[in-house]
N, C-alpha and C positions, 0 to 999 in steps of 0.2 A: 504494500500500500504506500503510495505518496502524502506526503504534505497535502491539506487542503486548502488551496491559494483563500489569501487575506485572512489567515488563522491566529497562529500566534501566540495562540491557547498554554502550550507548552514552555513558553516564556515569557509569560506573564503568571499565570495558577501557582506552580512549586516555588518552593524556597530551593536555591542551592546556595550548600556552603564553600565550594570553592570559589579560587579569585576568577573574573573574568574582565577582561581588559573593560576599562573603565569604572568597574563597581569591585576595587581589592576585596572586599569585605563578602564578595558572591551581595544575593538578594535574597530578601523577604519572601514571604510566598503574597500573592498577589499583587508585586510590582513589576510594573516592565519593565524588562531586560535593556540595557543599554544598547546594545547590540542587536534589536530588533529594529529593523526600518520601519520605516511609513506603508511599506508593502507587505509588511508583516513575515518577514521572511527573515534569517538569521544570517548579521553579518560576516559571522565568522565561521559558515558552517565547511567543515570540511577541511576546515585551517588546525594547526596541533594547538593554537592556542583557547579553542573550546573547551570547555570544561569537561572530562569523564560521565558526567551525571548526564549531562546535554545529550552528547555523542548515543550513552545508551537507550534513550527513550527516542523509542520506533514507536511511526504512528501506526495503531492498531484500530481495526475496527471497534473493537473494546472501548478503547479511550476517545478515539476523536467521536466516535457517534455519527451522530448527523449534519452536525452544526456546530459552528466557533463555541458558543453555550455552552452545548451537551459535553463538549472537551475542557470547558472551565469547570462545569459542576461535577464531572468525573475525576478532576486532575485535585480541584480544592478536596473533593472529597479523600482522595487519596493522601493529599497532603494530611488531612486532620487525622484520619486512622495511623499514620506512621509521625505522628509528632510526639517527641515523646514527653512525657506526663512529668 
């Protein structure tokens, strides 16, 4: 499965903790990614300076759904269940 164009979903919903160029500190979960353009496509993808976490999340049918949405309420929800307490 590919990315589905004007998404974005997946960099913006999660927190990651690693550094990624522009945000040393990684990000929150529910802030956009630096590195996310205005097309919603990932500046550095494919570059070695993506983070691990990034690189691993394939879009699935599972996650992205049907809709930019349905990949934020899947993704937040995933973030809340793996947060830990």
């Amino acid at each position: 499965m590919n990315c589905r164009d004007n998404c974005g979903a997946c960099c913006t919903s999660p927190s990651i903790t690693s550094p990624i160029p522009g945000m040393p500190g990684g990000k929150p979960a529910g802030v956009r990614c630096v590195q996310l353009g205005d097309d919603n496509r990932c500046r550095i993808f494919g570059k070695p300076e993506r983070p691990p976490f990034c690189a691993g999340l394939q879009p699935s049918e599972e996650m992205c759904g049907d809709s930019r949405e349905m990949a934020i309420r899947w993704l937040t929800e995933l973030e809340l269940a793996t947060a830990p307490v």
